[in-house]
C-alpha positions as CSV (number, residue, x, y, z in Angstrom):
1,X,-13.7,18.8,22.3
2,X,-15.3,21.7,23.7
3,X,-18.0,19.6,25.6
4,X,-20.8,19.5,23.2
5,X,-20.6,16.8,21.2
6,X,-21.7,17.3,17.2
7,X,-23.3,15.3,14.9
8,X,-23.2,15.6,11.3
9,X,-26.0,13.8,9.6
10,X,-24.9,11.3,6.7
11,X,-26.5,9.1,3.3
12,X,-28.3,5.9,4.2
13,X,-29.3,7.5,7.6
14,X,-26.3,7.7,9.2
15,X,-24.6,10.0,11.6
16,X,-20.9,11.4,11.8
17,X,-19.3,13.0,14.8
18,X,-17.8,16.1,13.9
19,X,-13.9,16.3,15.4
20,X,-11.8,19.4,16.1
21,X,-9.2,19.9,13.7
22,X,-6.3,17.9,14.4
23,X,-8.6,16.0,17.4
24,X,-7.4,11.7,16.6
25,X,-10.4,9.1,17.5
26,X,-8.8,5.9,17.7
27,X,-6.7,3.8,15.2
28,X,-2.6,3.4,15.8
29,X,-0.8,5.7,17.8
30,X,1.2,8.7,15.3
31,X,4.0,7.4,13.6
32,X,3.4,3.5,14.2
33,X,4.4,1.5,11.1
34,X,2.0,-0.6,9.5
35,X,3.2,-4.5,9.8
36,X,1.0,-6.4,7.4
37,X,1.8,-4.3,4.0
38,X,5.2,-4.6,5.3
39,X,5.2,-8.1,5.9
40,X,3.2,-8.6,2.6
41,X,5.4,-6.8,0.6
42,X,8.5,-8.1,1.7
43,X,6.4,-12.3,1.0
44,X,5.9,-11.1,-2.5
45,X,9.7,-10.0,-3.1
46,X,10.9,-13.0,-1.7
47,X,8.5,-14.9,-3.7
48,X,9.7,-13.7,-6.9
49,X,13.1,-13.8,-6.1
50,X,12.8,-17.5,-5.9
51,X,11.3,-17.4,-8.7
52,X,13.3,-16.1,-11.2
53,X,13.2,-15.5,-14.8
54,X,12.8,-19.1,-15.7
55,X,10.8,-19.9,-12.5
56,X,13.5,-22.0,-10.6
57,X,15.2,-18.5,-9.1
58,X,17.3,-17.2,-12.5
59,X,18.5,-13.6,-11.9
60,X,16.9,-13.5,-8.9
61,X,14.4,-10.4,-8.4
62,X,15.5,-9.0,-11.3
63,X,15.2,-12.2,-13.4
64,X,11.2,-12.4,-12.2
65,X,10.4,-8.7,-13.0
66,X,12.4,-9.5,-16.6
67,X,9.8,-12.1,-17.2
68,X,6.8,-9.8,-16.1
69,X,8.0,-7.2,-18.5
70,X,8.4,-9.9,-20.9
71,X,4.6,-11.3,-20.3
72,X,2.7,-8.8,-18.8
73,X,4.2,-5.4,-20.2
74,X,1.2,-3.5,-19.0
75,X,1.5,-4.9,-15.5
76,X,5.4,-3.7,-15.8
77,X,4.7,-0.5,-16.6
78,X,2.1,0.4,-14.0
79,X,4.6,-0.9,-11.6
80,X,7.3,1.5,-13.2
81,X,5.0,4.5,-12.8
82,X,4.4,4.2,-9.6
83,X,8.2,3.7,-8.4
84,X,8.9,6.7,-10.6
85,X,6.2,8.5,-8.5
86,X,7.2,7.6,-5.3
87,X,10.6,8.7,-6.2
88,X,10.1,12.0,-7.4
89,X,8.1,13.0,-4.4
C-alpha cells in the first residue's frame, strides 16, 4: 500500500480497509487446494458407493445415484445441472 492506510466505513458501524487492486490480506497462499471439500467430497462418494442401489453396495456409485433419481428426482436433477455447468465452462 502506498503508506496511508484507508478505511471505508461499513453497516452496523463497522470499518473496512480499503486494499490496492490485486493487494492479498491473508487466507491460503495462491493456488493452495482446499482439503476439507476435498476430503468431504471424496467421504460422500465413498459413502454412496457402499451403498448402492439397494443399500448393501448394488451398482456401486451408480447404483446409489439410480436410487436418488428414483426417490428424490428433484435432488437428481439439481445435481445434473450443476455437473452440466461445471462442464460447459
Amino acid at each position: 500500500m502506498t503508506g496511508e492506510t484507508k478505511w471505508r466505513d461499513v453497516p452496523r458501524g463497522g470499518k473496512l480497509l480499503i486494499t490496492e487492486k490485486g493487494e492479498r490480506r491473508g487466507g491460503r497462499k495462491k493456488g493452495t487446494p482446499n482439503k476439507v471439500p476435498r476430503a468431504l467430497k471424496e467421504s460422500i462418494l465413498m459413502a454412496a458407493e457402499r451403498l448402492g442401489e439397494d443399500g448393501r453396495g448394488k451398482g456401486g456409485l451408480v447404483g446409489y445415484m439410480c436410487c436418488v433419481a428414483k426417490n428424490q428426482p428433484r435432488a437428481f436433477v439439481r445435481l445434473v445441472c450443476r455437473i452440466l455447468k461445471t462442464e460447459k465452462a
